[in-house]
FIDO-407257 format. One record per residue (C-alpha): z, y, x. Coordinates in pm, whole numbers, plus 50000, padded with zeros to 5 digits. Each point is the difference from the previous one (the first is absolute). Example, Ala and Ser with C-alpha at 12.3 -4.5 7.8 and 13.67 -1.06 7.14 Angstrom:
<recs>
507804955051230 499345034450137 
</recs>
This chain:
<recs>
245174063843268 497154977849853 500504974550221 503924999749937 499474990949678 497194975850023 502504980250227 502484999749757 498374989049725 498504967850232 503904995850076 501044997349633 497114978049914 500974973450273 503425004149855 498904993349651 497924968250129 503034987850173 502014995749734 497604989949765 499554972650240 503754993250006 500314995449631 497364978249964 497565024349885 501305008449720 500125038949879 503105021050059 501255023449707 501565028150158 502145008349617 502784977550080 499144975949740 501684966249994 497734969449893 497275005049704 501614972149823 503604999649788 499964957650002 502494985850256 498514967950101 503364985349983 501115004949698 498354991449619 501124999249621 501964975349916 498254975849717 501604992249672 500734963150018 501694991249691 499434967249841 497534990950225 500464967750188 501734997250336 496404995150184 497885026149824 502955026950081 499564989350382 496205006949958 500435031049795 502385015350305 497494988350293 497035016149766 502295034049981 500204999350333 503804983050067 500324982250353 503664994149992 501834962849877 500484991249631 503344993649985 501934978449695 502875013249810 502564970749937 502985016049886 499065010849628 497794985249742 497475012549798 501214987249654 497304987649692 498985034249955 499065036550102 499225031349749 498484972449784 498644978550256 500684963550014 500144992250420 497694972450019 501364976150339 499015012750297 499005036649944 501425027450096 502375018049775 501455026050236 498745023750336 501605017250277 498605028350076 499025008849647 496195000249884 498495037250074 502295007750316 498615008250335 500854969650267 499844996050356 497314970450024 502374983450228 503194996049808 500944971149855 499224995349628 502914984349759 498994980349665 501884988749723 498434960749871 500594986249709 501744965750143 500664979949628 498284990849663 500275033049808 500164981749638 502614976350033 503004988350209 502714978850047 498424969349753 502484976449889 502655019950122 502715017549727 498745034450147 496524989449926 497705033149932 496635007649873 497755031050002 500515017549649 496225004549853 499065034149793 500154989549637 500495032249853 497325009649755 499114964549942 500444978749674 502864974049969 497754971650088 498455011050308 503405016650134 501424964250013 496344986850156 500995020150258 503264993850069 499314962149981 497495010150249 502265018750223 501864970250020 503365009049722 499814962049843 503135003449808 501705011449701 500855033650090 496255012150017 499884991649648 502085029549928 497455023149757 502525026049789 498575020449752 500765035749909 499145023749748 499215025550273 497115032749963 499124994750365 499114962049987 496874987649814 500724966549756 499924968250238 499565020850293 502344997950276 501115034650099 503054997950250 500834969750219 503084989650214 499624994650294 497355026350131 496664988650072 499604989250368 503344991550054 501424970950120 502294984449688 502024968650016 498514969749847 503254989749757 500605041249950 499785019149671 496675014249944 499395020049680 496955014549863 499885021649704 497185003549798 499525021149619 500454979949697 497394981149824 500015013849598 501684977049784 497914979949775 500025015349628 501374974649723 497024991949804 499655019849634 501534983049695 497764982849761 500035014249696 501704984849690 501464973950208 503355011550134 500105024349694 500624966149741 496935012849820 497974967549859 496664990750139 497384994349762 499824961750093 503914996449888 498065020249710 498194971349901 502664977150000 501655012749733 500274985349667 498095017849684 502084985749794 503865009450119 498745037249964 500954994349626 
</recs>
């Protein structure tokens, strides 16, 4: 009986060493656990690429772990702007897939580039446009700085109105049309509207001279001598 069991406990120690030496050494968990670790090789977070130029983006992907192609989108357009955002030429203004997502590492990655001058377009051209500029909250003066800036050279930036209005400060523009960081038309109405100044008060009377009261010099003029 003692030797029975010796021999089977040499048996299921050779068996042990065999496949110990079939797996490369490695330990054997007999729970039925799959691998220790939850990462997938294969797959990473996508990186938030947004406004970043068409270069860095590629770099940010291979960093994160993308091995796919970078791929070009050339059917839309990424406009001036983006939740406040001017789209400087060349950077990326759109992803797919999203930033945050899980991706397969080989999948092809699709970007959005900005392919034109954000600020202007169309120069000389009737449909010629600039990039409206943010004036609101600033005086009168420095409002048209900045549209002279922005590149609105005519008439129709000149177009200051005043209002007696609770809501907008005296010489401080407080609504503008068109919306900042649009794209308005060069020879297009623009209006900006701004509180009125207070109107200069008319200075106070002096006093005896609109009344027809004499002054003593006409006084002195007079002759002693008609009084009788």
């Amino acid at each position: 009986m003692m030797y029975r069991r010796w021999w089977m406990g040499v048996v299921t120690g050779l068996w042990a060493c065999s496949l110990s030496s079939q797996l490369g050494g490695h330990s054997v968990s007999t729970s039925g656990a799959g691998p220790t670790s939850s990462e997938d090789p294969g797959v990473f977070t996508v990186p938030d690429l947004f406004a970043m130029s068409r270069a860095d983006a590629v770099a940010a992907l291979q960093r994160a772990g993308h091995r796919g192609t970078v791929e070009d989108d050339t059917h839309n357009s990424c406009g001036s702007a983006v939740d406040g955002t001017v789209i400087e030429l060349g950077h990326v203004c759109r992803q797919q897939p999203a930033a945050g997502g899980r991706m397969t590492a080989s999948l092809p990655m699709t970007l959005l580039v900005q392919s034109e001058d954000p600020r202007q377009g169309r120069l000389g051209e009737t449909m010629e446009w600039h990039l409206m500029p943010d004036v609101v909250g600033m005086p009168a003066d420095r409002a048209l700085a900045a549209l002279r800036q922005a590149g609105f050279t005519g008439p129709e930036a000149d177009n200051f109105r005043e209002v007696a209005d609770s809501d907008c400060q005296p010489g401080i523009v407080c609504r503008q049309f068109p919306a900042p960081l649009t794209r308005a038309l060069l020879r297009s109405g623009h209006s900006f509207t701004m509180g009125a100044l207070p109107k200069p008060e008319a200075p106070p009377a002096q006093a005896g001279v609109d009344a027809g009261v004499p002054t003593p010099s006409d006084a002195g003029t007079a002759d002693p001598g008609s009084l009788f």
